[in-house]
N, CA, C and O atoms as a GROMACS GRO file, in nm:
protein
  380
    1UNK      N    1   0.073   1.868   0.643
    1UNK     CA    2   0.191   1.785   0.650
    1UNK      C    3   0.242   1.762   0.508
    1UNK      O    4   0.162   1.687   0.453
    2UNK      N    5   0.334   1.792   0.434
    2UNK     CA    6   0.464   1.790   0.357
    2UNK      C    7   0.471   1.604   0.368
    2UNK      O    8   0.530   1.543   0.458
    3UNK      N    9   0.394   1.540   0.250
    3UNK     CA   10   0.459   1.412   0.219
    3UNK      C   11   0.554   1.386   0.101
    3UNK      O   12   0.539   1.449  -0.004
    4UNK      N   13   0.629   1.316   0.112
    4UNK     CA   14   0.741   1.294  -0.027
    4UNK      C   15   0.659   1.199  -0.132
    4UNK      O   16   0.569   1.116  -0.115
    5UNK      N   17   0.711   1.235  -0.217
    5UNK     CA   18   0.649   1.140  -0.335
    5UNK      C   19   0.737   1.039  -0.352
    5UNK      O   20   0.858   1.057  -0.366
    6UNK      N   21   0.658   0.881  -0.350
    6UNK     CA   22   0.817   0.847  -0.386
    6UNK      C   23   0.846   0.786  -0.560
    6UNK      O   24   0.762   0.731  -0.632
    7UNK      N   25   0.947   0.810  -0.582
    7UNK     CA   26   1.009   0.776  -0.706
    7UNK      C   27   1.042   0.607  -0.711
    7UNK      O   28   1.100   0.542  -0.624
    8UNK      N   29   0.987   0.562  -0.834
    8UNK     CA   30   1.026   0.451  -0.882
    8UNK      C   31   1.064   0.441  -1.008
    8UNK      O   32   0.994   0.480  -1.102
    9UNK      N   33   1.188   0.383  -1.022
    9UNK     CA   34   1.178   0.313  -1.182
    9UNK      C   35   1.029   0.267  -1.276
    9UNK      O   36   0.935   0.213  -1.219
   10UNK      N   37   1.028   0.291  -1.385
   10UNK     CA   38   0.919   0.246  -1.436
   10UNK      C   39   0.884   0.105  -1.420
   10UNK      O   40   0.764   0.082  -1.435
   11UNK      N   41   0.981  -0.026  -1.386
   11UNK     CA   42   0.986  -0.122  -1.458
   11UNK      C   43   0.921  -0.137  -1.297
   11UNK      O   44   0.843  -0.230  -1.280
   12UNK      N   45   0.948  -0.055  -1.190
   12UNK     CA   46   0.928  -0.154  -1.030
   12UNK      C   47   0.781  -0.062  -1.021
   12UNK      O   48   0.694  -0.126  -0.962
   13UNK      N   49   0.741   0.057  -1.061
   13UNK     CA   50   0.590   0.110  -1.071
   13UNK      C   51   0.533   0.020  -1.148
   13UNK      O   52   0.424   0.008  -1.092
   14UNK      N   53   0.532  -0.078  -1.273
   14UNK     CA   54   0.473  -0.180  -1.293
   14UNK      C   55   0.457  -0.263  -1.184
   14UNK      O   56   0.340  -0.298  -1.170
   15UNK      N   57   0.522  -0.301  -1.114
   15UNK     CA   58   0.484  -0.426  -0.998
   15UNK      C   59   0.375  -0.350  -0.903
   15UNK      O   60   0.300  -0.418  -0.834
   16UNK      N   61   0.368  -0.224  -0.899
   16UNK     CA   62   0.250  -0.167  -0.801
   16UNK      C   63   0.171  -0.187  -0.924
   16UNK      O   64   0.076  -0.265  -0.930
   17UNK      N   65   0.206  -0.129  -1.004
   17UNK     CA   66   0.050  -0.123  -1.127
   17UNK      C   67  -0.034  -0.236  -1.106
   17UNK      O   68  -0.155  -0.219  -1.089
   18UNK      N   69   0.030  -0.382  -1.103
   18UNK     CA   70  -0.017  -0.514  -1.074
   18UNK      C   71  -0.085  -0.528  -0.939
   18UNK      O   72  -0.204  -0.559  -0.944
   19UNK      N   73  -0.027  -0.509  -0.810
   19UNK     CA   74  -0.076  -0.486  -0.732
   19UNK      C   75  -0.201  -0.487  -0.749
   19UNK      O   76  -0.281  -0.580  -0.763
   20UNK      N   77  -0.217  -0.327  -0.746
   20UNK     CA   78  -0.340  -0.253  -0.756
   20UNK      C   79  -0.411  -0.289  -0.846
   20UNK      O   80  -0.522  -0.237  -0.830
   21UNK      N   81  -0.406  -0.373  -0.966
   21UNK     CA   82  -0.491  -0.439  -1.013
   21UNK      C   83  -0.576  -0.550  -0.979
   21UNK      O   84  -0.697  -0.572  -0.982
   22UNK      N   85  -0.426  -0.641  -0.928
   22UNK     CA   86  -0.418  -0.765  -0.855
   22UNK      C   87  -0.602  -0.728  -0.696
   22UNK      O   88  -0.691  -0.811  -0.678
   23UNK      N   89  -0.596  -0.640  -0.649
   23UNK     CA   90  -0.663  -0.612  -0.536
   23UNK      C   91  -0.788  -0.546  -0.580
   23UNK      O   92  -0.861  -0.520  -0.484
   24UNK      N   93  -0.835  -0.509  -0.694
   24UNK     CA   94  -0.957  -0.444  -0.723
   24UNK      C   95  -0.993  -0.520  -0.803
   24UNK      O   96  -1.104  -0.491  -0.848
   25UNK      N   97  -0.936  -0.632  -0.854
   25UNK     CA   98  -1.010  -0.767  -0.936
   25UNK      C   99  -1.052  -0.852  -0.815
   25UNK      O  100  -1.164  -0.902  -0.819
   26UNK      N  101  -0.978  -0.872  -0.717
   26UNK     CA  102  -1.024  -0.938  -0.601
   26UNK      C  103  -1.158  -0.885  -0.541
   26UNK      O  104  -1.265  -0.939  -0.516
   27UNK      N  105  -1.101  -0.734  -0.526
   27UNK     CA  106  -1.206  -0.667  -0.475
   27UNK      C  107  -1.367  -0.738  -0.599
   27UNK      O  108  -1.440  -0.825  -0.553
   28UNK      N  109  -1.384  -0.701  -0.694
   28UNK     CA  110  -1.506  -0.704  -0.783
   28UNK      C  111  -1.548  -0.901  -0.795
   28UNK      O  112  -1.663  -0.943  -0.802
   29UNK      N  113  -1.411  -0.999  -0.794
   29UNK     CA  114  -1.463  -1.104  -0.767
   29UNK      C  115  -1.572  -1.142  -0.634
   29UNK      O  116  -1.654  -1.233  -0.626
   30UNK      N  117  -1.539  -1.045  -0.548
   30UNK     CA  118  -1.645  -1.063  -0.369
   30UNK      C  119  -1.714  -0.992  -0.422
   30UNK      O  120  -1.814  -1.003  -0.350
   31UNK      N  121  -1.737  -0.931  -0.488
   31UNK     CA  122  -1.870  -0.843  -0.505
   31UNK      C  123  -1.893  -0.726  -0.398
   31UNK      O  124  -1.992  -0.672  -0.349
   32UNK      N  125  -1.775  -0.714  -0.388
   32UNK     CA  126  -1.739  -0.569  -0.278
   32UNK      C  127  -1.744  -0.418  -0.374
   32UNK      O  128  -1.700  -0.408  -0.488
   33UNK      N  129  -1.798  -0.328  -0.307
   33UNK     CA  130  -1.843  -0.231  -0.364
   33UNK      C  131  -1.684  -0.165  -0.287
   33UNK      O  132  -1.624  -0.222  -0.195
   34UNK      N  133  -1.640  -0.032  -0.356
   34UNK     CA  134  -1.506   0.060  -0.314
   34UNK      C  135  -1.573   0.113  -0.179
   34UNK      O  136  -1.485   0.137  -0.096
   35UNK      N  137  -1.690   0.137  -0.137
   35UNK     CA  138  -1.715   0.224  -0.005
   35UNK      C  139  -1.760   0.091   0.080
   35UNK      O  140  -1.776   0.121   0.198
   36UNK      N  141  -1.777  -0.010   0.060
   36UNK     CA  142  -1.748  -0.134   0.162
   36UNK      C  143  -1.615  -0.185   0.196
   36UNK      O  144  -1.580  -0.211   0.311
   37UNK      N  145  -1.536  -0.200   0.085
   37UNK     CA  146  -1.358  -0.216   0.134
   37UNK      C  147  -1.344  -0.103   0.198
   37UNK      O  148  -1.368  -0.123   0.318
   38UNK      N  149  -1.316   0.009   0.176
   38UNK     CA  150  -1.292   0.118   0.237
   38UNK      C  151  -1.330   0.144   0.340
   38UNK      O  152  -1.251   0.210   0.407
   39UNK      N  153  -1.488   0.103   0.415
   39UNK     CA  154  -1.516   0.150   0.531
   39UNK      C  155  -1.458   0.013   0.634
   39UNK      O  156  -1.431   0.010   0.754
   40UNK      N  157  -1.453  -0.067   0.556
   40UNK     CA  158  -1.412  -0.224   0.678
   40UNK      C  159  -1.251  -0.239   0.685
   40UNK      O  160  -1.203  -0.318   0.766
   41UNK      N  161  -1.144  -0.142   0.576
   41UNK     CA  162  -1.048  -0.158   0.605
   41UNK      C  163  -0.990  -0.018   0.682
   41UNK      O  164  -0.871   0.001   0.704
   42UNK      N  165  -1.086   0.064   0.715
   42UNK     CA  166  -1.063   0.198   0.820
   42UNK      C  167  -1.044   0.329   0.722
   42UNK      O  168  -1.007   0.433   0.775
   43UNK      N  169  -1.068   0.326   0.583
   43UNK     CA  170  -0.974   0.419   0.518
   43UNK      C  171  -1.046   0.493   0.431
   43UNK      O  172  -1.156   0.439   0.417
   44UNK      N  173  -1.034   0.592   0.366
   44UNK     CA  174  -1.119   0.717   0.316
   44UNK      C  175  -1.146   0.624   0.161
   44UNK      O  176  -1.068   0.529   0.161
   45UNK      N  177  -1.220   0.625   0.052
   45UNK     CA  178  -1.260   0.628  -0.060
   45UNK      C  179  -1.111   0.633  -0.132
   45UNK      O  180  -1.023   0.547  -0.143
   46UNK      N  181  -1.116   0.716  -0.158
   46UNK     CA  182  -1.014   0.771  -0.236
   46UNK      C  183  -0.869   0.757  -0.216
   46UNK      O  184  -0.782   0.807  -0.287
   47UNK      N  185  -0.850   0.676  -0.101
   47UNK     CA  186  -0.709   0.639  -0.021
   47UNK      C  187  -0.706   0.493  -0.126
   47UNK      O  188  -0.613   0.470  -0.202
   48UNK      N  189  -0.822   0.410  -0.111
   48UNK     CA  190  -0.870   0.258  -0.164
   48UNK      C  191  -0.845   0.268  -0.326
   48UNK      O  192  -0.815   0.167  -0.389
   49UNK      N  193  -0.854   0.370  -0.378
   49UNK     CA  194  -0.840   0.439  -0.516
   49UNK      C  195  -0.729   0.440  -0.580
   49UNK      O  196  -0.714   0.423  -0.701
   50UNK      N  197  -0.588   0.477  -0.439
   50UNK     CA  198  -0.486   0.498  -0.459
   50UNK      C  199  -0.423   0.368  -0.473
   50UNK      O  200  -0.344   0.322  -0.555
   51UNK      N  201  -0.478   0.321  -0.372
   51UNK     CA  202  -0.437   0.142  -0.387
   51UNK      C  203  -0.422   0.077  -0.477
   51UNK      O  204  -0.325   0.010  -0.511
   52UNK      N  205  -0.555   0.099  -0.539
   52UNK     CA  206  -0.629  -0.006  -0.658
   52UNK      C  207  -0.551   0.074  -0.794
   52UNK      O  208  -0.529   0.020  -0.902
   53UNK      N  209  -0.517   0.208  -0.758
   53UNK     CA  210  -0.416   0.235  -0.907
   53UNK      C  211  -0.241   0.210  -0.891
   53UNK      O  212  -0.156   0.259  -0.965
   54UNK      N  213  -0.214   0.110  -0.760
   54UNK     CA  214  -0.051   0.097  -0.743
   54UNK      C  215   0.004   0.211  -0.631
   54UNK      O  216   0.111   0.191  -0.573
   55UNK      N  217  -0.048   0.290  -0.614
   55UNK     CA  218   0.037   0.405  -0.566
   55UNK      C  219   0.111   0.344  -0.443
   55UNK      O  220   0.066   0.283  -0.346
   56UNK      N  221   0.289   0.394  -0.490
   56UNK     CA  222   0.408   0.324  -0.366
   56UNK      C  223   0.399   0.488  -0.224
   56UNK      O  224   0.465   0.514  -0.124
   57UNK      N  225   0.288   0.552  -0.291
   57UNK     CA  226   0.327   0.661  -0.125
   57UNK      C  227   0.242   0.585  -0.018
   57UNK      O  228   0.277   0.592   0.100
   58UNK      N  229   0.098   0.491  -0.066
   58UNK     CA  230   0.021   0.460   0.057
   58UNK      C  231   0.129   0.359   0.122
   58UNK      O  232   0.229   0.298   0.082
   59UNK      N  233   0.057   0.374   0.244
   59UNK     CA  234   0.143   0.325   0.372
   59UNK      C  235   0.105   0.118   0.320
   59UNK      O  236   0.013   0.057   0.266
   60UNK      N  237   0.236   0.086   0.378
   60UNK     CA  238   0.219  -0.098   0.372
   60UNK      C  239   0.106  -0.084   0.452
   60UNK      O  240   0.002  -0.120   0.395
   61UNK      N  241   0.091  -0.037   0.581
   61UNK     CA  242  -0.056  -0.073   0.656
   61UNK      C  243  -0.146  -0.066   0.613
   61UNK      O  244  -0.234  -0.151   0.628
   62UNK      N  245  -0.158   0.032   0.548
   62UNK     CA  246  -0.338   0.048   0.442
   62UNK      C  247  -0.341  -0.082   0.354
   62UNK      O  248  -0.411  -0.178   0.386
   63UNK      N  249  -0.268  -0.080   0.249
   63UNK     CA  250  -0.209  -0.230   0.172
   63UNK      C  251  -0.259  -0.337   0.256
   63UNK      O  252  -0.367  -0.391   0.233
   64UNK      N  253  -0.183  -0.371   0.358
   64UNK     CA  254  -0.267  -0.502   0.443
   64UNK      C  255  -0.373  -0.472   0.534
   64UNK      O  256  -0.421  -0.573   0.587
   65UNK      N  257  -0.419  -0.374   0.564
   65UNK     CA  258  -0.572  -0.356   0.579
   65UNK      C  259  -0.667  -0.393   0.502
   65UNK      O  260  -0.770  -0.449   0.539
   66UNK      N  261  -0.633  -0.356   0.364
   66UNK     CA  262  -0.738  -0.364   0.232
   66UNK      C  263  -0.724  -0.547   0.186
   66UNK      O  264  -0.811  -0.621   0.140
   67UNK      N  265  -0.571  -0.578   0.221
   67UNK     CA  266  -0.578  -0.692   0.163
   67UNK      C  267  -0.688  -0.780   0.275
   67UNK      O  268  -0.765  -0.864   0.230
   68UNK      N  269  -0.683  -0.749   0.414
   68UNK     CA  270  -0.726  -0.807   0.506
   68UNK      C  271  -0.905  -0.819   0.480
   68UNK      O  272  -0.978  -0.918   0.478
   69UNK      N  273  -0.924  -0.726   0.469
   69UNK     CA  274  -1.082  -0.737   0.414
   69UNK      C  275  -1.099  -0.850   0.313
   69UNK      O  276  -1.179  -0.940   0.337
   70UNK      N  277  -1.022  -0.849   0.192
   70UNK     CA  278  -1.032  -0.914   0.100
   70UNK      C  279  -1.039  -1.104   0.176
   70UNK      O  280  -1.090  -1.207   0.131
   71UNK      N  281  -0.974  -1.079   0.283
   71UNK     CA  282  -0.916  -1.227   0.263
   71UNK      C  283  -0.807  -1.274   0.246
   71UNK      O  284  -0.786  -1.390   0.278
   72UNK      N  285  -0.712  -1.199   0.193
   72UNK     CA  286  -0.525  -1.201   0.137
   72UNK      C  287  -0.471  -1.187   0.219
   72UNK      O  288  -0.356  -1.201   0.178
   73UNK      N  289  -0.465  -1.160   0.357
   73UNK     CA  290  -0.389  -1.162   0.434
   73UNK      C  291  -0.233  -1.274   0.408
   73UNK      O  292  -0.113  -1.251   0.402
   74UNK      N  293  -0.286  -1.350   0.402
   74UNK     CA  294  -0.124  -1.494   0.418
   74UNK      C  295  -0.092  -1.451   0.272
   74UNK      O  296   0.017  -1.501   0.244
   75UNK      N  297  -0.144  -1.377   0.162
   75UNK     CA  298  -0.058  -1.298   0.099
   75UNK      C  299   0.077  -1.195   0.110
   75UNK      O  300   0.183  -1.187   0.046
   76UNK      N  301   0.011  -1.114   0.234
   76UNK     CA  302   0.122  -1.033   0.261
   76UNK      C  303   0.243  -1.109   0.337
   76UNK      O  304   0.359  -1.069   0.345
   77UNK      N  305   0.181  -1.248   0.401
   77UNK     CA  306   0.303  -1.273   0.512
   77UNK      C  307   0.399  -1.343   0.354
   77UNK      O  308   0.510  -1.386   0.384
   78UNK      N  309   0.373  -1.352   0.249
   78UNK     CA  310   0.495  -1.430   0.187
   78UNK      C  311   0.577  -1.340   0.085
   78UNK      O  312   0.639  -1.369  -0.017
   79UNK      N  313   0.553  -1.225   0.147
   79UNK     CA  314   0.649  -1.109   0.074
   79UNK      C  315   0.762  -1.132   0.141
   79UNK      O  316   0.755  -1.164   0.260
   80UNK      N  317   0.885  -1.122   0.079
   80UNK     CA  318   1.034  -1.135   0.072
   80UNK      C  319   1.003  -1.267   0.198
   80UNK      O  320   1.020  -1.229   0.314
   81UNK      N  321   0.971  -1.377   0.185
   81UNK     CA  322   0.966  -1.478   0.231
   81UNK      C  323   1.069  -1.592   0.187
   81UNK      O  324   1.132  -1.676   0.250
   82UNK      N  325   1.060  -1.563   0.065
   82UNK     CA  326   1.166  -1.689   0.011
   82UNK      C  327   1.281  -1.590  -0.010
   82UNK      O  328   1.254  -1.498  -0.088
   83UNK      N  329   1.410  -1.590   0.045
   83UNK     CA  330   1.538  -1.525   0.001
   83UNK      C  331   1.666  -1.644  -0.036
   83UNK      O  332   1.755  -1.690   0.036
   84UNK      N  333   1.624  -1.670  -0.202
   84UNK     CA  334   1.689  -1.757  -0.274
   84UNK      C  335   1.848  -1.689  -0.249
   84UNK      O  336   1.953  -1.728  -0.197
   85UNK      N  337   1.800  -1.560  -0.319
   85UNK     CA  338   1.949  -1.510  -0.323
   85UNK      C  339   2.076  -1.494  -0.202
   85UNK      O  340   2.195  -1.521  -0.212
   86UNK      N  341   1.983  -1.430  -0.064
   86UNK     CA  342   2.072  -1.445   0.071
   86UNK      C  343   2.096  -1.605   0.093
   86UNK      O  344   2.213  -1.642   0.109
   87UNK      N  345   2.004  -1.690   0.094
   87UNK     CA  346   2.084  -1.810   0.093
   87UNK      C  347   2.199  -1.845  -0.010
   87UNK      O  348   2.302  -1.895   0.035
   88UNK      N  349   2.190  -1.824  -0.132
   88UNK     CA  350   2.332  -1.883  -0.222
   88UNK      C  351   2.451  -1.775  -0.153
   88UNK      O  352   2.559  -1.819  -0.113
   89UNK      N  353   2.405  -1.600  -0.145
   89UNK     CA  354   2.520  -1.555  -0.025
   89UNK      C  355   2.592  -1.653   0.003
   89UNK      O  356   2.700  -1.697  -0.037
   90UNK      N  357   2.475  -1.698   0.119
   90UNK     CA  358   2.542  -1.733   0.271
   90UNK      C  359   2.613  -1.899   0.264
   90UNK      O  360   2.697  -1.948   0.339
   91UNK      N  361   2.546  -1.958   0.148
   91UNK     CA  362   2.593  -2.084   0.113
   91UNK      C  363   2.728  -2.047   0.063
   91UNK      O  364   2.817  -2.122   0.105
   92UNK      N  365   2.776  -1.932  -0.032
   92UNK     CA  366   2.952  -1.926  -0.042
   92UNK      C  367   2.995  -1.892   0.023
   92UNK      O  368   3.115  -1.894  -0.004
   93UNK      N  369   2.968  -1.830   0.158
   93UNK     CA  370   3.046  -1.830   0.296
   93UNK      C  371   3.098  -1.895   0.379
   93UNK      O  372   3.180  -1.866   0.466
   94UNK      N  373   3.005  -2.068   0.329
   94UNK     CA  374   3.044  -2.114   0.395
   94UNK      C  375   3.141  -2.244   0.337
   94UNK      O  376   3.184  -2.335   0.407
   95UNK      N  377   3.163  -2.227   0.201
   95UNK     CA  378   3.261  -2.306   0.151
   95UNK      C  379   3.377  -2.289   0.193
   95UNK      O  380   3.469  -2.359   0.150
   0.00000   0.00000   0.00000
């Protein structure tokens, strides 16, 4: 199967860079070994690898699988949670 790579600006591949940092510091604070996340969040070694270095091709599901092991779950639910900006929108619409 033919997957696309995907392209990011450098400045938004930093926010995965973090990520994937963000989740393999978590990971080493539990004292989780890479082939214990990996086998409890369903996913090959080296998929967990991709994670932990940012990569935007793994699927969001793997992402909240791995976070789910961790514990982070109510992490993922507060992605694009706060939309400051669609509210000021929708607040000059209605002046």
């Amino acid at each position: 199967m033919n997957s696309k790579k995907a392209i990011l600006l450098p400045k938004y591949q930093k926010v995965f860079d973090k990520i994937g940092e963000n989740i393999k510091l978590a990971r080493k604070r539990r004292k989780l070994t890479a082939e214990q996340v990996s086998e409890r969040a369903g996913i090959h070694r080296a998929t967990l690898h991709r994670v932990e270095k940012g990569d935007p091709a793994v699927s969001i599901g793997i992402y909240f699988n791995v976070l789910k092991v961790l514990n982070l779950e109510g992490d993922f639910a507060k992605l694009a949670g706060d939309d400051a900006f669609g509210r000021k929108l929708q607040d000059l619409d209605l002046l």
